[in-house]
C-alpha positions as CSV (number, residue, x, y, z in Angstrom):
1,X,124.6,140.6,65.3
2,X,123.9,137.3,63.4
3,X,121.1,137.8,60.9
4,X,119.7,133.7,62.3
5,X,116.0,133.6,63.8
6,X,115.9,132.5,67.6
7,X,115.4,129.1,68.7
8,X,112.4,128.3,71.2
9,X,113.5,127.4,74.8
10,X,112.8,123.5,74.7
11,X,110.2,122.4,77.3
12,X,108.8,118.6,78.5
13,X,105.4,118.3,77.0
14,X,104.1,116.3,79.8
15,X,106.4,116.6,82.5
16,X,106.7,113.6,85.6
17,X,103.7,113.6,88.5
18,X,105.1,115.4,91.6
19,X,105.0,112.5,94.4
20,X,102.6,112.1,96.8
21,X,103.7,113.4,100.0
22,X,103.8,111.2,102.4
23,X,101.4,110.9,105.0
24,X,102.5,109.7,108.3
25,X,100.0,108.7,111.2
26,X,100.5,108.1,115.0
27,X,98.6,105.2,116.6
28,X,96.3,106.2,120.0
29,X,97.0,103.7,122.2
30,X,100.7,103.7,122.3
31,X,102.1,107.4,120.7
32,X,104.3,105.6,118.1
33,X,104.2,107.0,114.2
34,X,104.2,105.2,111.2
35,X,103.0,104.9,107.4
36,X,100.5,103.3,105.7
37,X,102.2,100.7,102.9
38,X,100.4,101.3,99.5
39,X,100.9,97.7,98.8
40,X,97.4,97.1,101.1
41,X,94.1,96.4,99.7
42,X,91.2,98.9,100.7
43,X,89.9,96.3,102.9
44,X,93.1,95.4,104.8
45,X,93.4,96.0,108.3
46,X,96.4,98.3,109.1
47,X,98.5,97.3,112.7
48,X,100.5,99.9,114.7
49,X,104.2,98.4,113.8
50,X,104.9,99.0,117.7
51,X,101.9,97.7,119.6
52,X,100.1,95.7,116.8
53,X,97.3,97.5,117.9
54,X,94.3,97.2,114.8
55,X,93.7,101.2,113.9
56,X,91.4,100.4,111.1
57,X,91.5,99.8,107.2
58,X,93.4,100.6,104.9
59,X,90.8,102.6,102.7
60,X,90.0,104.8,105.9
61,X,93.4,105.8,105.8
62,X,93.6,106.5,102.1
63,X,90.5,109.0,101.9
64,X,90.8,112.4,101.8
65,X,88.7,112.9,104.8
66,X,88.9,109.9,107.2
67,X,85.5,109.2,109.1
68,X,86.5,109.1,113.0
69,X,84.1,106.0,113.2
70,X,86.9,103.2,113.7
71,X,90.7,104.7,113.6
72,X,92.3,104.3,116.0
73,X,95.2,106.9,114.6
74,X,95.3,110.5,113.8
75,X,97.5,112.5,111.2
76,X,100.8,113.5,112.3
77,X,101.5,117.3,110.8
78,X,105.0,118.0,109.5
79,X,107.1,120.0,112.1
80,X,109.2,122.2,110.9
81,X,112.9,121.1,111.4
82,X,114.7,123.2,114.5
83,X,118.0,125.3,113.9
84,X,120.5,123.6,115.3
85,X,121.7,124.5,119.1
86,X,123.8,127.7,118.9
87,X,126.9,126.6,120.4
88,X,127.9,127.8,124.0
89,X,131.7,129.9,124.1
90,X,133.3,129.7,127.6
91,X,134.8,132.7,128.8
92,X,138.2,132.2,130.9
């Protein structure tokens, strides 16, 4: 054994913000989903990309609990990705 004292393990003092996930909506009127840009100001109105359909403004969608008075767009959840289709084997 070598008679020199352990080093410490080296660690980031103030490691990097995680990212914000990113939150994606669907629009009422016609199904489609899409994402708030973070370039908006609070009072901006936000348009469905699809229908141009006004859902609101751009603070409403930025707070952590959106009032209902005004959206027109809910939160999509994340689904969870499906396995992949288990291939079929023909039998002669």
């Amino acid at each position: 054994m070598s008679d020199r004292p352990k080093r410490a393990i080296l660690s980031l003092k103030n490691p990097p913000p995680k990212p914000k996930p990113v939150e994606r909506w669907k629009c009422k009127p016609c199904g489609e989903t899409f994402e708030v840009s973070p370039e908006l100001a609070d009072e901006d109105a936000v348009r469905c990309p699809a229908c141009n359909a006004r859902l609101g403004r751009a603070r409403q969608f930025r707070e952590e609990t959106p009032e209902g008075g005004g959206m027109r767009a809910r939160r999509v959840a994340d689904a969870p990705v499906p396995p992949p289709p288990i291939p079929v084997i023909k039998q002669r």
